[in-house]
C-alpha positions in Angstrom: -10.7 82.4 26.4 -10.8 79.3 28.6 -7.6 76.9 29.0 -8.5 74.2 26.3 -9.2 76.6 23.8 -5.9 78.5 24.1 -4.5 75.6 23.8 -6.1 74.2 20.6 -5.6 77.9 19.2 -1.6 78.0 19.7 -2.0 74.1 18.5 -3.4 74.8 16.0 -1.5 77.8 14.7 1.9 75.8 15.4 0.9 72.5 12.8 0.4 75.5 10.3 3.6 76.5 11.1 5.5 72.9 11.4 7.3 73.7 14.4 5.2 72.0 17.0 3.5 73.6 19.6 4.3 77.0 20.7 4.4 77.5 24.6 6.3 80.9 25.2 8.4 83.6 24.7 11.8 84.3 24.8 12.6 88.5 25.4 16.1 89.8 24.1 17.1 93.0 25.3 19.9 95.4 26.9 19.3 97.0 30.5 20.7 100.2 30.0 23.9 102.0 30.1 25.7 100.8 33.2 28.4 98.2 33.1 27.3 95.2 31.3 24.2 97.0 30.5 24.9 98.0 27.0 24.8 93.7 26.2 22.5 90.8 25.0 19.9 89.6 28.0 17.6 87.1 28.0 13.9 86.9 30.0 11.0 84.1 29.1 7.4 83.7 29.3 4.6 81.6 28.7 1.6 84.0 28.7 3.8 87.2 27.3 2.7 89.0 30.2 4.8 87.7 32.8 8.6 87.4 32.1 11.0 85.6 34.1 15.0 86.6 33.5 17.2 84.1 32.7 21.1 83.7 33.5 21.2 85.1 37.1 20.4 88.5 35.8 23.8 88.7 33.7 24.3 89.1 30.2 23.9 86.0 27.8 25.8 87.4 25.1 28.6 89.9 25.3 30.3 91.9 22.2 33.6 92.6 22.1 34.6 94.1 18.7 33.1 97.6 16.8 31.9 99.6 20.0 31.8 96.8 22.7 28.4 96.8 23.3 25.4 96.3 21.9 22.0 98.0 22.3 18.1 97.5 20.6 18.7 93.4 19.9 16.5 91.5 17.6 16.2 87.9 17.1 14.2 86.2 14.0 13.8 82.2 13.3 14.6 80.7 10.3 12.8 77.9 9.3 14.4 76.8 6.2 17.6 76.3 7.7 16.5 75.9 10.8 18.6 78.3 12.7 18.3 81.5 14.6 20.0 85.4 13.9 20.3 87.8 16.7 21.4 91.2 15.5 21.7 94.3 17.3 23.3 98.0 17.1 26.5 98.1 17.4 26.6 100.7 20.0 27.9 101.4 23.6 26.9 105.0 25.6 28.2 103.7 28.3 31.9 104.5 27.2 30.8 108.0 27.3 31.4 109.2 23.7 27.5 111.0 24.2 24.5 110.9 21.9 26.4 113.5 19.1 28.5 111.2 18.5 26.1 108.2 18.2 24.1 109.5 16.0 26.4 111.3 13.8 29.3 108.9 13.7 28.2 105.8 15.0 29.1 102.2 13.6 27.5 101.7 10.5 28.0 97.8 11.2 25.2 95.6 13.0 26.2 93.1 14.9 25.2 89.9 14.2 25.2 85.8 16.8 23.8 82.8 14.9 22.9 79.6 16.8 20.5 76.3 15.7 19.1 75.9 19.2 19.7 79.4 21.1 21.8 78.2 23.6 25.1 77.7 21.5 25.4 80.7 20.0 28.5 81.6 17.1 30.6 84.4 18.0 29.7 88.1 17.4 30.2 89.2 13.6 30.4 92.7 11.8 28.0 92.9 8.6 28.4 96.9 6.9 24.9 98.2 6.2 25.0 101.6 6.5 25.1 103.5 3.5 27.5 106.2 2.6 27.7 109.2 4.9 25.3 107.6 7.5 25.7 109.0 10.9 24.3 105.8 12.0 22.7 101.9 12.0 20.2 102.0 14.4 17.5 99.1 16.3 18.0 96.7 13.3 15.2 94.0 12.9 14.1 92.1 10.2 11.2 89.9 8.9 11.1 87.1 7.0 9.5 87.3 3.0 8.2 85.2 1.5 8.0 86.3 -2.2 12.0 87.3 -2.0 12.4 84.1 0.4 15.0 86.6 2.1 14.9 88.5 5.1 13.9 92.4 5.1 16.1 93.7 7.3 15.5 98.2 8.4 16.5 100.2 10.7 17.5 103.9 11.1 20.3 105.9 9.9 21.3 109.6 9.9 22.2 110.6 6.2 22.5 113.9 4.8 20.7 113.9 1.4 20.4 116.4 -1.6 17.8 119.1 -0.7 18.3 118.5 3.2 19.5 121.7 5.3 20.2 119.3 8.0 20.8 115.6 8.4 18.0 113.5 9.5 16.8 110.0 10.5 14.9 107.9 7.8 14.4 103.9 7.9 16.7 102.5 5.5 16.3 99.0 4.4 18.4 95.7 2.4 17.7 91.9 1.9 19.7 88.9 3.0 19.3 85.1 3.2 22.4 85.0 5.8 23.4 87.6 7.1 26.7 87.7 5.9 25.6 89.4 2.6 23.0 92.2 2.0 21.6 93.6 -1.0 22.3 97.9 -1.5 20.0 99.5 1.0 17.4 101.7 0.1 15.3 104.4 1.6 12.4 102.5 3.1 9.9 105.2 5.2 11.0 109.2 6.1 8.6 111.4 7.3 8.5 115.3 7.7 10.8 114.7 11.2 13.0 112.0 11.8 11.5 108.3 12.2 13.1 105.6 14.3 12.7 102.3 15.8 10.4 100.3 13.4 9.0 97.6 14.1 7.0 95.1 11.2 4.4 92.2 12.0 2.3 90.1 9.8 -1.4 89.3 10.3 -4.7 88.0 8.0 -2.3 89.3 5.1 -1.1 92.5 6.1 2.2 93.5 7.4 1.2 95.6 10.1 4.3 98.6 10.7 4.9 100.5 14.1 7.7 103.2 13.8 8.6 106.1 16.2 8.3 109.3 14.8 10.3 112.2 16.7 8.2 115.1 15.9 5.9 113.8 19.0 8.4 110.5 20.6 5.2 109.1 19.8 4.5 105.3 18.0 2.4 105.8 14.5 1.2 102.8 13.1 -0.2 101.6 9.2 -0.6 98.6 7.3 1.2 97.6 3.6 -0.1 94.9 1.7 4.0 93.8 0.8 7.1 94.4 1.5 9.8 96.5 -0.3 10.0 100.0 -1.7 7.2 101.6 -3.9 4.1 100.1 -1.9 1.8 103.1 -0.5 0.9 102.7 3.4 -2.6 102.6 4.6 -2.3 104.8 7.9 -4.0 103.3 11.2 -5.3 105.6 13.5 -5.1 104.7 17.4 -5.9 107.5 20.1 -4.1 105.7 23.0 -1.5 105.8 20.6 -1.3 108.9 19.6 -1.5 110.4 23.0 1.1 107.8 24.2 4.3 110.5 24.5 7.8 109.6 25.7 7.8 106.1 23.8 10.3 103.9 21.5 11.2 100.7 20.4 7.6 98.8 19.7 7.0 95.2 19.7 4.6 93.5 18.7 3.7 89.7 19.1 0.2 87.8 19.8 -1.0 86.0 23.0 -2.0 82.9 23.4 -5.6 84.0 23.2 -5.2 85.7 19.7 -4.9 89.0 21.2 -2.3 91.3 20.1 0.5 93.1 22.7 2.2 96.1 21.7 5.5 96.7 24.1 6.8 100.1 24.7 9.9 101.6 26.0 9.2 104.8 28.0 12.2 106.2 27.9 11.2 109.4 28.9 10.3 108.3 32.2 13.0 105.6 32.5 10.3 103.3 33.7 11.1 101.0 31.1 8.4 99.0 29.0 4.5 99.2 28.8 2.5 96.7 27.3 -0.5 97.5 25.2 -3.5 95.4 24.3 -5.0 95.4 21.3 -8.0 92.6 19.8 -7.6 93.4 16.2 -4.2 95.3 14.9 -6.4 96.6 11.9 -8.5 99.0 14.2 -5.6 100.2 16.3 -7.5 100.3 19.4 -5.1 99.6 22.0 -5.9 99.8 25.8 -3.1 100.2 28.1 -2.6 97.0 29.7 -4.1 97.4 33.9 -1.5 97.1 36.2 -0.9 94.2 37.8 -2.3 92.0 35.0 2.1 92.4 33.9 5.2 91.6 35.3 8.2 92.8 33.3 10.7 90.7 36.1 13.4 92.3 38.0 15.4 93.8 35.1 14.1 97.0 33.7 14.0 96.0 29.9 15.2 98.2 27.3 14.2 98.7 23.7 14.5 94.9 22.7 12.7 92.0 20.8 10.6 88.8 21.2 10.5 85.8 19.6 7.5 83.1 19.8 9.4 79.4 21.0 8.4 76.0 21.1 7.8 74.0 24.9 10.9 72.5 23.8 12.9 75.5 23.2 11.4 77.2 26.0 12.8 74.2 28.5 16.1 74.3 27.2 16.2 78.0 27.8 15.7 77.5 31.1 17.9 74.8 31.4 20.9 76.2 30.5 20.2 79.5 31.8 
């Protein structure tokens, strides 16, 4: 797609939107488990392929209550009040408690910055999610509904239910117009193995859901007409996909030429993410981005999420960071 037509496209997609005209990206994420690692870093783009970090490489946000560090952070707009939430897992590996104890006694707290322009930023808050028994809160993220006008707000815990022989990861789920106060979560997607890291778009009135499932450390995909419990998925099949091993924590966003980008974390590998390109979410054909048409910048990003900005936004960013 040529210049002026991306332009008029993300025009014309942004009056729709009444936020003006959307120019980048902004990329939250943690680096990994070394010091500092385990905390809230920020990276911009314009074309979502090429990232730039901000800050000098150093964190942008820093936790210090629950675990003193934060991993898998998510940030979501909210136009009605016109303010952004970043939340994350309140979790550090780093302090060397191991992986057992993560996911079997981990905080069952997210942890929650709220800000009206993304450089100001409230200090870090505690919000209890996790229901009773849950080994953990894990990769929080949330998307906005519009028939509740609340936030959906998932993410993974470890809970030992009736019939079980052995605890196991299912995407749990609560509602919130805040943050501060949730609605009773509730069992949102479980599978045969444990299911992690989901990750929810909306497109051409679908809500389009990417979630690891740990039977393969592969990304599934399917579509749901609405939110909330009750509604039967419609499964998506994608063969890159599916023969994609060694994978977590997807994101997905859409390019300036309408395209779509699946982001994956190869943790496996420790090579950090991959993007994937895909023209039409609904047929799941994704192609593996070539390499060099991406440039992740000097930090090796870990499982972390992106948020679609304004030119405005996108200068202030880089302003003050």
């Amino acid at each position: 797609m040529c210049q002026h037509k991306v332009l008029k496209y993300l025009k014309v997609r942004s009056l729709q939107k009444g936020m003006g005209v959307m120019a980048g990206y902004l990329f939250v994420h943690f680096i990994g488990e070394q010091e500092n690692g385990e905390q809230i870093y920020f990276a911009v783009s314009e074309d979502g392929m090429h990232w730039q970090d901000l800050n000098g490489g150093q964190p942008v946000l820093v936790s210090d209550i629950g675990e003193s560090g934060v991993r898998d952070p998510f940030i979501v707009r909210d136009e009605k009040k016109h303010k952004f939430y970043l939340i994350a897992t309140d979790l550090r590996i780093g302090s060397g408690k191991g992986w057992t104890w993560a996911v079997t006694e981990a905080s069952r707290d997210l942890i929650v910055w709220e800000s009206e322009d993304m450089v100001n930023w409230s200090e870090p808050r505690s919000c209890h999610v996790g229901v009773d028994g849950a080994g953990c809160v894990w990769a929080p993220e949330a998307i906005y509904d519009t028939e509740t006008e609340s936030f959906f707000v998932f993410w993974a815990s470890m809970v030992k239910l009736d019939g079980d022989k052995e605890p196991k990861q299912r995407i749990y789920a609560a509602y919130t117009k805040d943050f501060v106060e949730f609605t009773e979560p509730f069992i949102y997607e479980e599978a045969d193995c444990h299911v992690i890291d989901m990750n929810i778009v909306y497109s051409n009135g679908w809500y389009y859901r990417f979630v690891k499932d740990e039977t393969n450390k592969n990304i599934r995909t399917d579509r749901v007409a609405k939110l909330g419990r009750g509604i039967k998925p419609e499964p998506i099949h994608s063969e890159v996909l599916s023969q994609l091993f060694g994978v977590e924590g997807p994101e997905t966003y859409q390019l300036p030429d309408g395209r779509w980008c699946l982001i994956v974390d190869q943790f496996a590998t420790g090579k950090g993410y991959l993007p994937l390109i895909c023209n039409d979410l609904s047929t799941g054909n994704f192609q593996i981005a070539e390499e060099g048409s991406y440039d992740l910048g000097k930090l090796k990003k870990r499982h972390g999420g992106i948020l679609q900005i304004t030119e405005e936004e996108l200068t202030r960013l880089k302003q003050n960071f």
